[in-house]
C-alpha positions as CSV (number, residue, x, y, z in Angstrom):
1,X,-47.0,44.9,-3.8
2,X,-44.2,46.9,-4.9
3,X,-43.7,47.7,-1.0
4,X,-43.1,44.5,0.0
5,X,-40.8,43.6,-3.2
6,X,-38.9,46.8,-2.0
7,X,-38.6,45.3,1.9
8,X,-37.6,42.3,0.4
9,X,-34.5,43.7,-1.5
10,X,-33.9,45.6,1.8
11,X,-34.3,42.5,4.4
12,X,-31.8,40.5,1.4
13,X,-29.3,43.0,1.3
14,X,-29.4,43.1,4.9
15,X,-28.6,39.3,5.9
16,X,-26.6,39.4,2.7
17,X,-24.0,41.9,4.5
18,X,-24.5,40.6,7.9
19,X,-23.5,36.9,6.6
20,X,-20.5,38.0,4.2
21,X,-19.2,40.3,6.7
22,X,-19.5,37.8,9.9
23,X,-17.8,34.9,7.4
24,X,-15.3,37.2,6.5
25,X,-14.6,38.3,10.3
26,X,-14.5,34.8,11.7
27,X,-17.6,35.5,13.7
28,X,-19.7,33.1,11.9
29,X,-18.4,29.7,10.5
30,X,-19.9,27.1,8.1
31,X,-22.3,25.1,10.2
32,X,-23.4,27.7,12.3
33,X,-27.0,27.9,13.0
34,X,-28.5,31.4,11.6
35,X,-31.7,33.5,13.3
36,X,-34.9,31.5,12.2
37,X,-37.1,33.0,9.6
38,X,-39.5,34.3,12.7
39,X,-36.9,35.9,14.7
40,X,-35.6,37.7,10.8
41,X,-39.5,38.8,10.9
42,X,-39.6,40.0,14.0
43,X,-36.2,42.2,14.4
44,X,-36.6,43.7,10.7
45,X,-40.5,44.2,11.3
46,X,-41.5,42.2,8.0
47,X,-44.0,39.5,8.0
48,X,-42.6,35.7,7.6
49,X,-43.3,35.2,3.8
50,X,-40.9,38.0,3.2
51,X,-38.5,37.0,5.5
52,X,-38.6,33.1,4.1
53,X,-38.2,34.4,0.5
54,X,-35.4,36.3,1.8
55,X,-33.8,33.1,2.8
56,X,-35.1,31.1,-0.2
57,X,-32.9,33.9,-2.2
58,X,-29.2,33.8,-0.2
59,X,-30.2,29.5,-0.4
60,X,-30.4,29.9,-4.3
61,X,-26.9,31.8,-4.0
62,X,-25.4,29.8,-1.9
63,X,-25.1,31.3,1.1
64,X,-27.1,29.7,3.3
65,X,-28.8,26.4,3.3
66,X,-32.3,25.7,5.0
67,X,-33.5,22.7,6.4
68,X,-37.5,21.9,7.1
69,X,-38.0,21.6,10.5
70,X,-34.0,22.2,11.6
71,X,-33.5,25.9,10.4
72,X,-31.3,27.9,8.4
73,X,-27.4,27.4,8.5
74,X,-25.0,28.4,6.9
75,X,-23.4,27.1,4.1
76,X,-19.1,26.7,3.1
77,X,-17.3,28.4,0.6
78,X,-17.9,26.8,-2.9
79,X,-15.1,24.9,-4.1
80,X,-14.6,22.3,-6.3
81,X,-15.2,18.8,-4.7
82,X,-14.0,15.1,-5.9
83,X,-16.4,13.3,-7.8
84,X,-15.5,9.7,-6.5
85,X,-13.4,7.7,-4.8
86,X,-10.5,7.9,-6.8
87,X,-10.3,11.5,-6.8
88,X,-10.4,11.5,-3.7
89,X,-8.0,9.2,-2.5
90,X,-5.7,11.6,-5.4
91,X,-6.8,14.6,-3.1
92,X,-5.8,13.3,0.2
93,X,-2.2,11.6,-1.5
94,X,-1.6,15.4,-2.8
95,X,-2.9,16.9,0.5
96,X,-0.4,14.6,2.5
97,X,2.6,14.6,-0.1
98,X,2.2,18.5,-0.6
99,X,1.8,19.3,3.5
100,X,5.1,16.9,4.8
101,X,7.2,18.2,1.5
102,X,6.7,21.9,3.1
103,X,7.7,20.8,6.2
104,X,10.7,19.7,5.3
105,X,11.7,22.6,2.8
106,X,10.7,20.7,-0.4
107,X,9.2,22.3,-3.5
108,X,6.9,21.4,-6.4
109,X,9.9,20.1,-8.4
110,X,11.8,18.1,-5.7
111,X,8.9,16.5,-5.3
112,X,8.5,15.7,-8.8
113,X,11.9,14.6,-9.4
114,X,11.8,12.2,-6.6
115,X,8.7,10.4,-7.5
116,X,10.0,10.1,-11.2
117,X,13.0,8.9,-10.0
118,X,11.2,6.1,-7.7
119,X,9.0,5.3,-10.6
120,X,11.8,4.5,-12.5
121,X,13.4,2.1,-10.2
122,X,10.3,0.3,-9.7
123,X,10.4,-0.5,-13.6
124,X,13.5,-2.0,-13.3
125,X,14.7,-5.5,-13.0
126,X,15.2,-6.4,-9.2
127,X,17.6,-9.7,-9.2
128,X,16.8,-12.1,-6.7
129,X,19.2,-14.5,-6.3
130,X,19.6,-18.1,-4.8
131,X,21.2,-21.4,-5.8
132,X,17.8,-22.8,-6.5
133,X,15.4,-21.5,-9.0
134,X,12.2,-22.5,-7.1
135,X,13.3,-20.8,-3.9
136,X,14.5,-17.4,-6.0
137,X,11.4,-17.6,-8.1
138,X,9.3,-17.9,-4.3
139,X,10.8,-14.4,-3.3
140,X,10.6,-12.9,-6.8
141,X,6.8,-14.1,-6.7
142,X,6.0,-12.3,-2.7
143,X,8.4,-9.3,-3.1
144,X,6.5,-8.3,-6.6
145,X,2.9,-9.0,-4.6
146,X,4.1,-7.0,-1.6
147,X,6.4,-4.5,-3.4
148,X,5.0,-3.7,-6.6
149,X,8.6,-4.2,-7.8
150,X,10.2,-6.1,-11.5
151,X,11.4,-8.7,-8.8
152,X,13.2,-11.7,-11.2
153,X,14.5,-14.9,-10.2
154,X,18.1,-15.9,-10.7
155,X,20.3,-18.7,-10.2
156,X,23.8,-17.4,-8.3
157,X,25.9,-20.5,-10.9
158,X,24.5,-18.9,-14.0
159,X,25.5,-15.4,-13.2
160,X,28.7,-13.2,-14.2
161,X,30.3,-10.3,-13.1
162,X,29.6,-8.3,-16.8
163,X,26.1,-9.9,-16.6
164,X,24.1,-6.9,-18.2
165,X,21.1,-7.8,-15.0
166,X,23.7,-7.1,-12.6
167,X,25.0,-4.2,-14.3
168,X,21.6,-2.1,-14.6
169,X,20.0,-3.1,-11.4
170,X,19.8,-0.7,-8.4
171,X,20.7,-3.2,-5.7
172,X,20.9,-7.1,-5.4
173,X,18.2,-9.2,-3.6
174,X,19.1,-12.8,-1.6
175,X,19.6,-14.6,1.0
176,X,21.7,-14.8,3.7
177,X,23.4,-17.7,2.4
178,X,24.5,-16.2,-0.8
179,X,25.1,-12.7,0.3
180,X,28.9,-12.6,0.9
181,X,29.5,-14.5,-2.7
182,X,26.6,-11.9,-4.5
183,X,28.6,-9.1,-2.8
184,X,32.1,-10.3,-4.3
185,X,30.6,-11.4,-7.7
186,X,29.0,-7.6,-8.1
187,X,31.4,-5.5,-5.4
188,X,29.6,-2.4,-7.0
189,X,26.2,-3.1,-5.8
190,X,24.3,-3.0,-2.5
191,X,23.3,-6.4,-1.8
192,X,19.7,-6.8,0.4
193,X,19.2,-9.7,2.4
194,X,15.8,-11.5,2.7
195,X,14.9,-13.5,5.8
196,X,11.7,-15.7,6.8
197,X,8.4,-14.6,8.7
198,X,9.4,-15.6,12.2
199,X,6.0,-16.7,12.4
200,X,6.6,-19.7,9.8
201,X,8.9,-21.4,12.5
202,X,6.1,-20.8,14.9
203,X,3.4,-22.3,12.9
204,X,5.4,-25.3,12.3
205,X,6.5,-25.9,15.3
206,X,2.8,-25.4,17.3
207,X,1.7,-28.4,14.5
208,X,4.9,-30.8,15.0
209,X,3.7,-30.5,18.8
210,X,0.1,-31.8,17.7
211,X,1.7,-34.6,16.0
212,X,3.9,-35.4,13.0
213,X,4.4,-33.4,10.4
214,X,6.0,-33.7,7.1
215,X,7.6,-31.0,5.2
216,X,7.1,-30.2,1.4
217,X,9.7,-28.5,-0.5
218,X,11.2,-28.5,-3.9
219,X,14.0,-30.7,-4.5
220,X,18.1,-29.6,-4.8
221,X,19.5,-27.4,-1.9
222,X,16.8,-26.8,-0.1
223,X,16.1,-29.7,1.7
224,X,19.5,-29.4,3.2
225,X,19.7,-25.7,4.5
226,X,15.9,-26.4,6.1
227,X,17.4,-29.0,7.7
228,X,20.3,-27.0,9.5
229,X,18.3,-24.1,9.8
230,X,15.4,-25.8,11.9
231,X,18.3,-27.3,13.8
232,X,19.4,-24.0,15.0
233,X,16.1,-23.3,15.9
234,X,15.8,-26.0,18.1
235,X,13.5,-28.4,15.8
236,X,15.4,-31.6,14.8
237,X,14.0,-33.3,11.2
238,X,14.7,-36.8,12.7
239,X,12.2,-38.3,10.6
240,X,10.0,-39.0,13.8
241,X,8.4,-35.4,14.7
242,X,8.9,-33.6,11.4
243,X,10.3,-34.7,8.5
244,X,11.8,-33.0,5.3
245,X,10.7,-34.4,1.5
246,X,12.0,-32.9,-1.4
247,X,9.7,-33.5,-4.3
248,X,9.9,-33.8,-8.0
249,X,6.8,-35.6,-9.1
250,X,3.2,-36.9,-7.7
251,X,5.0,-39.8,-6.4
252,X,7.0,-38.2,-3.9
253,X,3.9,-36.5,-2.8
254,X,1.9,-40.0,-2.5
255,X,5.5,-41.2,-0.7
256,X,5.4,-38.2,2.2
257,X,1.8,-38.6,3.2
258,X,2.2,-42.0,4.4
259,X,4.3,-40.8,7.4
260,X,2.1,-37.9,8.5
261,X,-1.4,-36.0,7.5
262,X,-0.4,-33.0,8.9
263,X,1.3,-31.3,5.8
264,X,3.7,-28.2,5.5
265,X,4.2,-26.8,2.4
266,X,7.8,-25.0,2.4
267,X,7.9,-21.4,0.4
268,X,9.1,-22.8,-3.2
269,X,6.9,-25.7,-3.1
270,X,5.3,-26.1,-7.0
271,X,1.3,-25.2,-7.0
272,X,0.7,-28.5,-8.3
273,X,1.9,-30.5,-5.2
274,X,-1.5,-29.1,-3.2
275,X,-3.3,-30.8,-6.5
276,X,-2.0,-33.5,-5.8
277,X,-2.4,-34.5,-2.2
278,X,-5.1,-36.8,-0.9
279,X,-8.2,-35.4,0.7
280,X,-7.9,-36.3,4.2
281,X,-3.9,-34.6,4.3
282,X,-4.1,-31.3,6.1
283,X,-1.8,-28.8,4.1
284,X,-0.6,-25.6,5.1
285,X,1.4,-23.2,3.1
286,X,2.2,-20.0,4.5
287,X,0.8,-16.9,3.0
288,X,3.5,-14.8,3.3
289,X,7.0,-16.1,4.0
290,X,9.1,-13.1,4.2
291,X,9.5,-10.9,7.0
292,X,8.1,-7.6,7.2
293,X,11.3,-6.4,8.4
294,X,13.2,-7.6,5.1
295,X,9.7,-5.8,3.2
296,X,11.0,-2.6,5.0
297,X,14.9,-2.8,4.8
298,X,14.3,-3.3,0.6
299,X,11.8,-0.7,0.5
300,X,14.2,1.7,2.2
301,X,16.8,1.0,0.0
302,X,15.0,1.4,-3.2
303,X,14.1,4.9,-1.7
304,X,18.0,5.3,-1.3
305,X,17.8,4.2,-5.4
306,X,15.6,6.7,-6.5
307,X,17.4,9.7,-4.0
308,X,20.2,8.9,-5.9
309,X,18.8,8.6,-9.2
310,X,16.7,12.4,-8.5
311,X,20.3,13.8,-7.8
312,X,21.3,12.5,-11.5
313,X,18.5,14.5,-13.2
314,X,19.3,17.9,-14.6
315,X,16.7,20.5,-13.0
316,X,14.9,21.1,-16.2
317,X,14.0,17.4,-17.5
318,X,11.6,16.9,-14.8
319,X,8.7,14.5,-16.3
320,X,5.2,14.6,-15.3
321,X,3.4,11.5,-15.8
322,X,-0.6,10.2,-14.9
323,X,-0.9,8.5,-11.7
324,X,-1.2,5.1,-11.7
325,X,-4.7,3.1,-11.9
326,X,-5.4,2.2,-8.6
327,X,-7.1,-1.7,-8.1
328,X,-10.3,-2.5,-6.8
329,X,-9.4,-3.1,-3.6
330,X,-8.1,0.5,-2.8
331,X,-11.1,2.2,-4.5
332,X,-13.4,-0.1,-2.5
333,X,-11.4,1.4,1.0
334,X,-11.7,4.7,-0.1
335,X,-15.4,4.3,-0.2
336,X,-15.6,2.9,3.3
């Protein structure tokens, strides 16, 4: 008995060194398949059971991992793993983030800077600024969705040079209607223009071709620039095709759905005007109404925000704070 205990310690030291050693080398690699517990028996001249224990040991340490009716294989370095999806959607950010900041030259505490410096522009107030509430308040509402930004609504007649929003904000969001009088009334701040989905003009005009349609959209200004703007586009409001309602109350609503059932709700539109339209209309209010090239030119420049703000940061005030929770929906794709 105390032979084969001492051919066992043997054998185990044996594919002990061979394994470390051809790991260490490169020779072997996680994953590879080892000898099978017969051909261990054979070239070492012990019988299987020893052999198998041997195995059962460098399993227990790690080394190798055996699988009935597969063989033995070899097993990774330990290291620690994420314990769920969230970790590990942290992992791969900090794998990414960590790999391009090298490539370009960046350290720990650029990086650091940076992302407490975009942090911090996020928190502040974004104006977004039109001559009619409901349409500012309709931008506000998509850019905080689609942003993650303090996106508020403003009226352009209410606002002042010395206005404190203006003052603190990194950069001005509108329209290009309002852009030249934004950038004179604040000359000190980058002014971002917002323009519509191109595919709202297609969807509107594929259903004026199916028959008429009437438009839905909040009463003041509004009415007017979708009428010159459609114009431009080659789709004339004339009251026959497609026509343009501004509406206030439920009886507006009950006034527009006698010309056509075919209903288009205009970015702006209240939430209560879909309450209140008879069953057999057919309403359609665009999901999204600005375009993902305005998404990307105000993203870029609130990039350009935070550069500037990391610059303003002495180099020993950097701040680390906990990521952010991430929402279902994330977690959910990580898992998949």
């Amino acid at each position: 008995m105390a032979r084969e205990q001492v051919a066992g310690a043997i054998i185990l030291d044996r594919l002990r060194e061979r394994m470390v050693s051809g790991r260490f080398l490169g020779h072997w690699r996680p994953g590879d398949r080892l000898p099978s517990i017969r051909e261990i028996a054979e070239a070492e001249s012990v019988d299987r059971k020893t052999a198998a224990a041997a195995y059962r040991r460098l399993e227990e340490e790690g080394l190798v991992r055996v699988r009935a009716r597969s063989g033995v294989y070899l097993s990774p370095p330990a290291g620690a793993q994420p314990v769920g999806p969230l970790e590990r959607l942290y992992r791969r950010w900090l794998e990414n983030t960590y790999d391009g900041a090298a490539a370009l030259g960046l350290d720990t505490r650029s990086i650091l800077r940076l992302v407490t410096a975009m942090a911090e522009v996020e928190r502040m107030r974004l104006p977004v600024v039109e001559c009619d509430w409901p349409q500012a308040e309709a931008v506000a509402v998509e850019l905080r969705e689609r942003l993650g930004v303090r996106a508020t609504p403003c009226v352009l007649e209410e606002l002042h040079p010395s206005d404190p929003l203006l003052l603190e904000a990194p950069l001005l969001v509108t329209t290009p209607y309002h852009a030249a009088e934004l950038a004179l009334l604040s000359p000190s701040r980058l002014v971002v223009e917002t323009t519509l989905a191109p595919d709202l003009v297609r969807q509107l005009s594929r259903r004026a071709a199916q028959g008429p349609v009437t438009i839905l959209a909040p009463q003041g200004n509004v009415v007017a620039k979708i009428r010159r703007a459609l114009h431009h586009c080659g789709i004339e409001a004339d009251d026959t095709r497609v026509r343009i309602v501004g509406v206030a109350d439920r009886s507006d609503v009950a006034e527009a759905t006698r010309f056509a059932r075919s209903l288009f709700l205009w970015p702006g539109t209240p939430r209560w005007v879909e309450e209140a339209l008879p069953p057999s209309a057919e309403a359609y209010r665009p999901k999204q109404a600005i375009s993902q090239e305005s998404v990307t030119r105000l993203r870029a420049a609130l990039l350009d925000a935070a550069i500037l703000r990391a610059k303003e940061v002495p180099a020993g005030d950097d701040v680390v704070t906990a990521p952010p929770p991430l929402s279902t929906s994330t977690v959910d794709a990580v898992r998949r």
